[in-house]
C-alpha positions in Angstrom: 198.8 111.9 134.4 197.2 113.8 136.9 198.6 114.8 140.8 196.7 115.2 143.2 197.2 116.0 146.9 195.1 117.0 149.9 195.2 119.2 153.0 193.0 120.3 155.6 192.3 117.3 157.9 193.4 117.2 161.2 190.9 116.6 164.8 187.2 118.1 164.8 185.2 118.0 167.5 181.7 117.0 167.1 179.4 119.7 165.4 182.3 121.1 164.6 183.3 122.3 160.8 186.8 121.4 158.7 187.1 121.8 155.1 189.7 119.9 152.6 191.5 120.9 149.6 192.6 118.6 147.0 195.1 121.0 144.7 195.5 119.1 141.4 198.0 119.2 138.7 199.5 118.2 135.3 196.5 118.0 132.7 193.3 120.3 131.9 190.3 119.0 134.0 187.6 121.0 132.5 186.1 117.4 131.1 187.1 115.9 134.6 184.9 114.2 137.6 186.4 116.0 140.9 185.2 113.5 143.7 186.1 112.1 147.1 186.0 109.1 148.6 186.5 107.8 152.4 187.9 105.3 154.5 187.4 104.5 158.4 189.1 101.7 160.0 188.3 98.6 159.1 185.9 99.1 156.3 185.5 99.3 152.9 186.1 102.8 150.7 183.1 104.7 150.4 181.9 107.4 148.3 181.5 110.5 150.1 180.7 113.6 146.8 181.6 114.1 143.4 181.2 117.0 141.0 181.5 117.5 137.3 184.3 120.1 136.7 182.4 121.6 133.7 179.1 122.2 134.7 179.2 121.8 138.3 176.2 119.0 139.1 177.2 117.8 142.5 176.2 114.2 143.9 176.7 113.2 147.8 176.4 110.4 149.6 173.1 109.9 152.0 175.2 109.8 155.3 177.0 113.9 154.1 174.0 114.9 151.8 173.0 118.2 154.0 176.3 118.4 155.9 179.5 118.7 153.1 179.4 120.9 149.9 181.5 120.1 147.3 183.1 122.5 144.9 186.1 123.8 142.8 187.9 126.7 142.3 189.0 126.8 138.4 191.5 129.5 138.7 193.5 127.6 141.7 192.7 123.8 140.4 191.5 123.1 143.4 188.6 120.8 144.8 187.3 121.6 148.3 185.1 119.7 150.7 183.3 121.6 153.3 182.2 119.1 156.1 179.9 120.6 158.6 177.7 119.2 161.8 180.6 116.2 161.7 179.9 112.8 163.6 182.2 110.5 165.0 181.5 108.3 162.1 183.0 110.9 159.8 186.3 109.9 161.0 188.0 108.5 158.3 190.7 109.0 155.4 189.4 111.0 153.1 190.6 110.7 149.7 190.2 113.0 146.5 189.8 111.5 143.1 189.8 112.9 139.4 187.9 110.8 136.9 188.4 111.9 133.1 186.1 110.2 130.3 186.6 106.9 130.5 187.9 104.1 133.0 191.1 105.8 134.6 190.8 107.2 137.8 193.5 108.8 139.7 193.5 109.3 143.5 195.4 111.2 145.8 197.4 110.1 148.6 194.4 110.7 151.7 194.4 112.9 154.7 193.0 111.9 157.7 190.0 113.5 159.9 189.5 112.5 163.4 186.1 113.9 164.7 186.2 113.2 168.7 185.8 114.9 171.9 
């Protein structure tokens, strides 16, 4: 089993920069898929970035690709999302996942980002 919780949303204005943690827990995530995952009101969950734990490929959606970095910090456990140049549309919950080989994925519970004026 793996715990996972986020911090680090809150309001934005737009342009403006926030960056999410997702502290994770209970297992050795060296084989792990660190990714997260969005959801604005209304719509479907969407994948936002994901990167592989071990050798650090990274993946982003089109809508982030040039805006958010993902990355990890092996000594803390910790997955961070820098989101830069945010939109309106960014506004969502944002949600971390950790994927191990195989079908199980585990999610944490979401924290939200507003990005208004």
């Amino acid at each position: 089993q793996v715990q996972l919780v986020e911090s680090g949303g809150g309001l934005a204005q737009p342009g403006g920069s926030l960056r999410l943690s997702c502290a994770a827990s209970g297992r050795t995530l060296s084989r792990y898929a660190m990714g997260w995952f969005r959801q604005a009101p209304g719509k479907e969950r969407e994948f936002v970035a994901i990167i592989n734990w071990s050798g650090g490929s990274t993946d982003y959606a089109d809508s982030v690709k040039g805006r958010f970095i993902i990355s990890t910090d092996s000594a803390k456990n910790t997955v961070y999302l820098q989101m830069n140049s945010l939109k309106p549309e960014d506004t969502a919950v944002y949600y971390c996942t950790a994927r191990p080989p195989g079908p199980t994925v585990y999610w944490g519970q979401g924290t939200q980002v507003t990005v208004s004026s």
